[in-house]
Structure formats: structure tokens, C-alpha cells
C-alpha positions as CSV (number, residue, x, y, z in Angstrom):
1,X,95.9,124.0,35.5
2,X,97.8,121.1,36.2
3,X,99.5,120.7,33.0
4,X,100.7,124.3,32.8
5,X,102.1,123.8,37.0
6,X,106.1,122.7,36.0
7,X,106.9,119.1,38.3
8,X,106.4,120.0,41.9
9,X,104.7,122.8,41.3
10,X,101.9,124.6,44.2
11,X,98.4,125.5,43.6
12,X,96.8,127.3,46.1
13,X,93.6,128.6,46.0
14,X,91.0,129.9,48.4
15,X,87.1,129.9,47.5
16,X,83.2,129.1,48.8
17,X,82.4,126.2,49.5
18,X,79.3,124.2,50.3
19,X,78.9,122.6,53.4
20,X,75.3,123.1,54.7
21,X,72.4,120.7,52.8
22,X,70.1,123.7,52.5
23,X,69.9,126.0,49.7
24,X,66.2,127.4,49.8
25,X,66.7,129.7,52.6
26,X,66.0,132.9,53.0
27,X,69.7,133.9,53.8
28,X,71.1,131.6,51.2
29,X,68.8,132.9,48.0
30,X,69.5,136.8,48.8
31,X,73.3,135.8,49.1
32,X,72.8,134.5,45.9
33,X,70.8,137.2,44.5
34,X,73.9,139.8,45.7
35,X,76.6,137.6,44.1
36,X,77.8,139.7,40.8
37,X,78.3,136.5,38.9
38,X,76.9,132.6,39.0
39,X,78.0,130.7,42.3
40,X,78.8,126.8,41.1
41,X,79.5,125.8,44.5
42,X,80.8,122.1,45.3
43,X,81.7,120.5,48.7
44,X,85.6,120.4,49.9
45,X,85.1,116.3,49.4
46,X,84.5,116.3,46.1
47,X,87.1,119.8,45.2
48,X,89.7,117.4,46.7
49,X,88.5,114.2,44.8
50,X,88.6,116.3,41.4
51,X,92.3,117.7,42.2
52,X,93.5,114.3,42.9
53,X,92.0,112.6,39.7
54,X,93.5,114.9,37.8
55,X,97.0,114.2,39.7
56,X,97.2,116.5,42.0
57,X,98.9,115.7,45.5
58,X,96.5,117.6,47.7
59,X,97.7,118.4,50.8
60,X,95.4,121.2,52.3
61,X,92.1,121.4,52.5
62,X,91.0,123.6,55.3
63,X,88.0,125.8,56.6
64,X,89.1,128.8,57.2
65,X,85.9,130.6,57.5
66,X,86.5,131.7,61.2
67,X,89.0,133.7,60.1
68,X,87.3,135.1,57.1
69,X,84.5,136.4,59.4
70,X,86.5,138.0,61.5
71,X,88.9,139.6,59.1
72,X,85.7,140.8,57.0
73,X,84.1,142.2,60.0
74,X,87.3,144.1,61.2
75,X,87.7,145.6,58.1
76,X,84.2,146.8,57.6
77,X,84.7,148.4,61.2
78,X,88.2,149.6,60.5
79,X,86.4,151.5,57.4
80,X,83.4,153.1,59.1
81,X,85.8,154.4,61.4
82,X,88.4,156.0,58.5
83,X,84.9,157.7,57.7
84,X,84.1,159.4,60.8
85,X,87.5,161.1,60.3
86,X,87.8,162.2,56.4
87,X,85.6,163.7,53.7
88,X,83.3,160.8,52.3
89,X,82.4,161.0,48.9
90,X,78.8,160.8,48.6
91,X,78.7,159.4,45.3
92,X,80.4,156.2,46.2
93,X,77.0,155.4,48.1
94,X,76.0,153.1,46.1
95,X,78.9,150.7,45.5
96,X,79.0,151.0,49.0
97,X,75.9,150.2,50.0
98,X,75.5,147.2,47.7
99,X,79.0,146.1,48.6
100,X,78.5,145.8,52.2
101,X,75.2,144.6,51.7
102,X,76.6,141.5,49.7
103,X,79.5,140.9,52.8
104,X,76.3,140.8,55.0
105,X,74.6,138.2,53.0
106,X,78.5,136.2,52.9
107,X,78.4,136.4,56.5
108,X,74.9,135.0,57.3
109,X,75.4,132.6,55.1
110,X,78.3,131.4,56.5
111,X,77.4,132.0,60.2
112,X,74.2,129.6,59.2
113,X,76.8,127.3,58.5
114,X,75.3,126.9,54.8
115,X,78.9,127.5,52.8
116,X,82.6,127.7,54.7
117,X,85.9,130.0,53.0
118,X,88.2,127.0,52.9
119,X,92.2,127.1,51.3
120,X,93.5,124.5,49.1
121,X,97.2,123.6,48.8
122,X,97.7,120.9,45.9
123,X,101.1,120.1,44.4
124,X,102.1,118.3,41.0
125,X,104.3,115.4,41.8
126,X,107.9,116.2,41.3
127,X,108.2,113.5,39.0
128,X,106.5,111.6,36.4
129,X,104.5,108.8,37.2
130,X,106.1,105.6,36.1
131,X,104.7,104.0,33.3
């Protein structure tokens, strides 16, 4: 990534994070049991201290999972609402089922305080290191 970012070019990035020690709980293995692909999570320290040894200028690395919440729970509500007024299809059932039953598992397992949504803002330096 940082070799294809042109001098003082942004990456930004949002993702899961770890932040909680424990990984054997109930919440945390049927979270990872939902997810549709492997989680490889790592803490913010060390996202930041691989962005910077590579030569990133990081400049952002923040918990946003407050926000997340909330916006995933509003729009789960603003949904079931759109349904009380339209015809549902019923044979989206399933994907909808599993789909809000994964945002569930996200949502415990963030309320537990086992993994956080953060943002990252790194930047190539705008010119070459000297040499």
C-alpha cells in the first residue's frame, strides 16, 4: 500500500480491532462463528506500530465504536420500520436472519468491550527521506 500512495498521500481505513484479553467467550466464539471469512484481528498499538515501520506518518488512530453501535442499531430500527409499511419479500428471510444475527454477535462483542471499530488516518511523507 504505501508504495503505490504518491508522496503525501492519505490512507484511511476503518476496521475490528482487538482490545479485550479474552477470546474464549461465549459472545466472542459465536461472533466468530457468524463472521463470513477469517477475523486476524490485532490491537490499534501494534496496527499503528506496523504503519509507521513501514513509513507511514500515522496520525489517527481512534475508537470509534460508540458511534458504530449506535449507527448499527438505528439502522436495524430504521429497517424494521420500512417493513411494517411495504411488502416484505419472504424469501429474503434468510440473509436476513443470518445478517442481523451476525450485527448482534458485532454488537455484544463490542458492548463486552472484547474488540472496538477504530479509523486510521496514515499519510506518506511528502518527501523522500534523506539519505
Amino acid at each position: 500500500m504505501f508504495d503505490a500512495l504518491r508522496l503525501g498521500g492519505h490512507f484511511l481505513f476503518k476496521d475490528y480491532f482487538s482490545i479485550g484479553a479474552r477470546r474464549d467467550t461465549p459472545a466472542f466464539q459465536e461472533w466468530l462463528k457468524l463472521e463470513p471469512g477469517p477475523v486476524n484481528l490485532t490491537t490499534p498499538d501494534e496496527i499503528k506500530t506496523a504503519l509507521q515501520s513501514t513509513g507511514f506518518d500515522v496520525r489517527i488512530v481512534e475508537d470509534i465504536s460508540n458511534e458504530m453501535r449506535h449507527l448499527a442499531t438505528m439502522g436495524w430500527a430504521k429497517f424494521a420500520e420500512t417493513l411494517r409499511h411495504k411488502n416484505f419479500d419472504r424469501r429474503l428471510g434468510a440473509a436476513l436472519t443470518y445478517e442481523l444475527a451476525l450485527w448482534l454477535a458485532r454488537l455484544r462483542v463490542m458492548e463486552e468491550g472484547e474488540i472496538g471499530v477504530f479509523r486510521v488516518h496514515a499519510m506518506k511523507p511528502s518527501s523522500k527521506p534523506a539519505r
